[in-house]
N, C-alpha and C positions, 0 to 999 in steps of 0.2 A: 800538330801541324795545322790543321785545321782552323785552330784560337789564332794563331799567331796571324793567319794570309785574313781570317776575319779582322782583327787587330788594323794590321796593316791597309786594308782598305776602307776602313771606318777614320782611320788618320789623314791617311788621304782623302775623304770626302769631308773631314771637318776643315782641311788644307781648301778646299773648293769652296768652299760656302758660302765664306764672307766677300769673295768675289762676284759670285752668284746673287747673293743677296741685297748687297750696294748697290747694282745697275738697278736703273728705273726705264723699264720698258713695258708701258708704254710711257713717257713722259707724265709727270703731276699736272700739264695740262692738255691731256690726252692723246700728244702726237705721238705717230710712230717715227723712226728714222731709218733708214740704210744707204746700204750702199751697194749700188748695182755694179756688178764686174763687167765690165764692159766685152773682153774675152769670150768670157763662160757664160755671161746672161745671166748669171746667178743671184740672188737679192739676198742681203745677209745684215740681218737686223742689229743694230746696235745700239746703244745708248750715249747719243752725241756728249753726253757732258764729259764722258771719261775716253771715248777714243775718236779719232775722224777717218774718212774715208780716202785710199790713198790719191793726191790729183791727178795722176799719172793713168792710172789700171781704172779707178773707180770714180762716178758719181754720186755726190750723196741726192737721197729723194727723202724728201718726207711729206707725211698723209693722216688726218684727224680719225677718230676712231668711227664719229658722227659726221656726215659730209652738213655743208651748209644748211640754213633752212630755205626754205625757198618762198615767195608769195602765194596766196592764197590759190589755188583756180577758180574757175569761173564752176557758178553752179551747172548743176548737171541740165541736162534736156528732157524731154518728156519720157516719161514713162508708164508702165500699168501699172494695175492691182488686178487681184483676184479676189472674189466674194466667196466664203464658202459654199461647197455646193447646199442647192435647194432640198431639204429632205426628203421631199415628195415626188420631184422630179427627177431630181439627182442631175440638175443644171446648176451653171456656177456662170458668172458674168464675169467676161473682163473689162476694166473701168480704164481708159486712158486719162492718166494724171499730170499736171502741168508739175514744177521744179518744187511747188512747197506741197502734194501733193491733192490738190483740189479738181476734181472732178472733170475735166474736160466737156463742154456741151456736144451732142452726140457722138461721142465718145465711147458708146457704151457696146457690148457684142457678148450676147447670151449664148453661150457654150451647152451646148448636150450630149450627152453619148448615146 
């Protein structure tokens, strides 16, 4: 009994397959697609080439895997460093450094414990 319902459901999932198989989701050029049910609020991914979304109940949406690039930003603002501490004193200096990190003039503040 057992062979047979394993049988049986091994035919039905080769019956699955080639359906399963053939969609491309995500698209070959990275998009997703769906269709939002406007009802339920539900999102239900499909693969536009093979089915659409209904005009009536649903909107189709679609969205890249990677969002745009965007331009560069602006460099960053001033920042510190830290010097290792001193062996002897066991002080360490914090150095305020301008954007490509050079040294700031009095800039400097020696740390002790």
């Amino acid at each position: 009994m057992h062979r047979i319902a394993a049988f049986t459901a091994g035919i039905r999932l080769l019956a699955v397959l080639p359906e399963v198989a053939s969609g491309s989701i995500p698209a070959p050029d990275g998009t997703y697609t769906a269709c939002f049910q406007k009802k339920s609020g539900s999102l239900k991914l499909i693969d536009a080439t093979e089915r659409a979304c209904s005009p009536g109940t649903e909107v189709q949406v679609t969205w890249n895997q990677m969002g745009p690039g965007s331009p560069a930003g602006i460099s960053g603002g001033y920042g510190a460093a830290m010097s290792a501490p001193d062996p002897i004193t066991g002080c360490y200096q914090i150095i305020v450094v301008d954007r490509v990190g050079t040294p700031m003039a009095g800039g400097v503040v020696t740390v002790c414990k």
